[in-house]
Structures are given as C-alpha cells and as structure tokens.
C-alpha positions in Angstrom: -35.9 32.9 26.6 -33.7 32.2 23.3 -34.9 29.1 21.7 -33.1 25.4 22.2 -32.7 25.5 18.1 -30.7 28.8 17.8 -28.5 26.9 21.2 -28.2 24.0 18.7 -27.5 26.1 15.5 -24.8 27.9 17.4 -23.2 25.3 19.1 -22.7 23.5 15.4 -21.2 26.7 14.1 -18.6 26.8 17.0 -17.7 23.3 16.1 -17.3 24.1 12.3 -15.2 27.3 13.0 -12.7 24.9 15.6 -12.2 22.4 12.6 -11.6 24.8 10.2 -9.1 26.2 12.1 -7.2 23.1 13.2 -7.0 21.9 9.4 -5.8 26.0 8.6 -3.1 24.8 11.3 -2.2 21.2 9.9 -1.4 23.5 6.6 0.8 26.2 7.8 2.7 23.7 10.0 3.3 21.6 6.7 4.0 24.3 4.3 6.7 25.0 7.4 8.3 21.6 7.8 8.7 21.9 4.0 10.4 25.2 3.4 12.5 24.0 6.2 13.6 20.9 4.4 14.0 22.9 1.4 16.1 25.2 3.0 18.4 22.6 4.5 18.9 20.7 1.5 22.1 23.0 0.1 23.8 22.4 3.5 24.8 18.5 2.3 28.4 18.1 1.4 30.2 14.6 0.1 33.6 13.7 -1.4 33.5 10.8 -3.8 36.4 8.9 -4.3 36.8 7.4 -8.2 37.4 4.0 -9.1 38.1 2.0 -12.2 33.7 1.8 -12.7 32.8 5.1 -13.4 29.0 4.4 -13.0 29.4 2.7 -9.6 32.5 4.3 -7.0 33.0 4.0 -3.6 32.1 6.1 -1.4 34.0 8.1 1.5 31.4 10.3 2.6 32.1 12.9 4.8 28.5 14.9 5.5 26.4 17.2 7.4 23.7 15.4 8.1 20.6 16.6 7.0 17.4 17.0 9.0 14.8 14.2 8.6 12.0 14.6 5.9 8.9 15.0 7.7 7.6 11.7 6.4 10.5 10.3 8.6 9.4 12.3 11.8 6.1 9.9 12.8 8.2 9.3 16.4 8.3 13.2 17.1 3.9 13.4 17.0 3.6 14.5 12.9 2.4 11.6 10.9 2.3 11.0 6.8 -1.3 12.2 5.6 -0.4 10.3 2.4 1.2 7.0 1.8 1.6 3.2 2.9 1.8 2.3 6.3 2.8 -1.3 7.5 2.1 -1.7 10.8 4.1 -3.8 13.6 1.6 -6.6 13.5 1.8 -7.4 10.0 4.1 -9.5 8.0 3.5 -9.2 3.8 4.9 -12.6 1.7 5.8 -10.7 -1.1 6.7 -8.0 -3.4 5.5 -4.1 -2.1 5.3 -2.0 -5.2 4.3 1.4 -4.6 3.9 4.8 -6.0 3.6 6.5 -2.8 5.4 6.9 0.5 6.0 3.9 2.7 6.7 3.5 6.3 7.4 -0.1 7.4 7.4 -0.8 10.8 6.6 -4.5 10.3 8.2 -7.1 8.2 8.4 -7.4 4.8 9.8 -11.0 3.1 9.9 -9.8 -0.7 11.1 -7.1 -2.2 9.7 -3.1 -1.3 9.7 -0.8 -5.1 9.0 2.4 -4.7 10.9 4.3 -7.2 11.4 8.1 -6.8 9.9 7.7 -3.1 10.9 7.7 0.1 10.6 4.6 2.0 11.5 4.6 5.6 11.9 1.1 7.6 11.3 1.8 11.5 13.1 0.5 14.0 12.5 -3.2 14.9 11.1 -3.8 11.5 12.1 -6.3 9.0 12.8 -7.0 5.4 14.2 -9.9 3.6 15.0 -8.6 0.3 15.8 -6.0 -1.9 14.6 -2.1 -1.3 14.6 0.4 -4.1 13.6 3.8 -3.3 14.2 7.6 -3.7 15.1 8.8 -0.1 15.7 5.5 2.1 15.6 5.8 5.8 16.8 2.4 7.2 16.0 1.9 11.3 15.5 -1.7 11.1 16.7 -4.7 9.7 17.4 -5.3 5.7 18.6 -8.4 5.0 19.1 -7.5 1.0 20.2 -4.9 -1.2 19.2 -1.6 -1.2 19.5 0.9 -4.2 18.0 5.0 -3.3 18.2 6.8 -6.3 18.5 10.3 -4.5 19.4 9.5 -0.4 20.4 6.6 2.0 20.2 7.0 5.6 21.5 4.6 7.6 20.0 5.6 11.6 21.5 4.1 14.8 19.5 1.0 14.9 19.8 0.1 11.5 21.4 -3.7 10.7 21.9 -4.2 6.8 23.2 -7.3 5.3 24.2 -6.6 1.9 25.2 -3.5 -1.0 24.1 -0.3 -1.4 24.0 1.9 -4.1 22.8 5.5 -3.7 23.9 9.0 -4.7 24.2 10.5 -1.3 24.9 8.6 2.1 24.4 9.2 5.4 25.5 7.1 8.4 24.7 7.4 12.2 27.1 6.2 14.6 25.7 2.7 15.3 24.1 1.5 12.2 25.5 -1.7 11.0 26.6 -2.5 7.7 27.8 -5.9 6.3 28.3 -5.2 2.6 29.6 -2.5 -0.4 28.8 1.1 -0.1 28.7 2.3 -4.0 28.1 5.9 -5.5 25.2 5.5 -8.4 26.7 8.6 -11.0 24.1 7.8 -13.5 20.8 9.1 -11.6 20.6 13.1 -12.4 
C-alpha cells in the first residue's frame, strides 16, 4: 500500500508543474501580442496639412487604424500585469502622476501625467482636466486638454471637450470632439 506522504508529495508536484505551465503560457501569449503590435505599427499612414505654426498644424488625418496595444485590450479577457488601475468606484481630487501605465475607468477631477505612457480612459469614465500621455486611448469623457506625445485614439464612446495635440490621430466613427485637432512636429 503506497504511503499517504508520497500521495501528498505527488499531488504538490502536479500542482507546481500546472503553474509553471500556465505562467510559460501567460509568456508566449505576451511575447505574441507584442510582435503583433510590432508588426502592425508600419501599416499607419497620415497626411499633414501645414499651417502658418510649424510646431503645431492641423491635422487631416486619413489612417488605417491600427490594432489596440494590449494594455488597451482588458474588455477582450487580457489584463495589464503592470500599471495603475482606477477602478469605477473611485473618484481621485487631484493630480495622477505616473510613470507607468494607467487605465481609468473611474473619474479623475485633476490632471492625469504620465509622460511617454499610455493611458487609456474606459468607457463611462471621467476626467476634468488635462491628460498628457504617450499613447492615449480616450473611451470616456475628458473635459480638458489632451496632449499624446506618440498616439491619440479617440474610440466610439469617447466625449472630449477641448484641444488636442498629438503626433498621430486616430478617430472612430462616433467619438465626439468639441475643440482643435493639432499635429505636435517637435516630439521625435
């Protein structure tokens, strides 16, 4: 009769080999999304109309929209292992400075700084201020201006009162925009 300990022992080891392979998983599917994005990034085409400020021009954008970054893809089941998170139930009174990733899907009344990040504001969330950001993804409401240094994505539910000032611009059918659309030059 084989000994309840060496059940035990084996049991745990069965446990530790179906972790290790789920995390082995998690990897290869990120490395994936990744090399996908990568891959799609060259497929992005603008025109850029020149005006009298050569460090700020309007923009007529005319683009293939590119995938979402898989920070943006929380609704589709794949979640950001790294970053800030603001859930629905919470409201911050203040400025958000961050040196990481942010999802808001709550509301923020101050300004969100995440330089050379993406930021992504969920639908039915809720800022009342100014957004600065490396690749912006707006779904909610901004009540502010928004500058992205690299990307500014404007999805179907977003509502944006005020100017915006990115390099590249992408607009779904249904996003509002109340304000100035203007082509930042100077960011390399």
């Amino acid at each position: 009769m084989i000994d309840q300990g060496v059940l035990i022992l084996a049991g745990a080891l069965c446990m530790v080999l179906i972790v290790a392979d789920g995390l082995r998983r998690r990897r290869k599917s990120h490395k994936n999304e990744l090399a996908e994005e990568a891959a799609a990034a060259p497929a992005l085409s603008q025109k850029v109309l020149t005006s009298d400020h050569p460090e700020q021009q309007p923009i007529d954008a005319e683009v293939e929209l590119m995938p979402e970054p898989a920070v943006h893809r929380e609704e589709r089941g794949k979640s950001l292992s790294a970053g800030c998170h603001i859930g629905p139930a919470t409201t911050v009174h203040g400025h958000l400075i961050a040196r990481e990733s942010v999802i808001i899907k709550g509301c923020i009344l101050g300004a969100v700084l995440a330089e050379n990040q993406r930021v992504h504001l969920a639908s039915g969330a809720h800022v009342t201020a100014s957004i600065k950001g490396g690749q912006v993804t707006i779904d909610g409401k901004v009540e502010g201006d928004i500058h992205a240094t690299q990307r500014l994505a404007l999805l179907q539910k977003a509502d944006v009162l005020g100017n915006v000032t990115t390099v590249r611009f992408d607009c779904l059918s249904g996003a509002k925009l109340h304000g100035r659309v203007m082509a930042d030059s100077e960011v390399g």
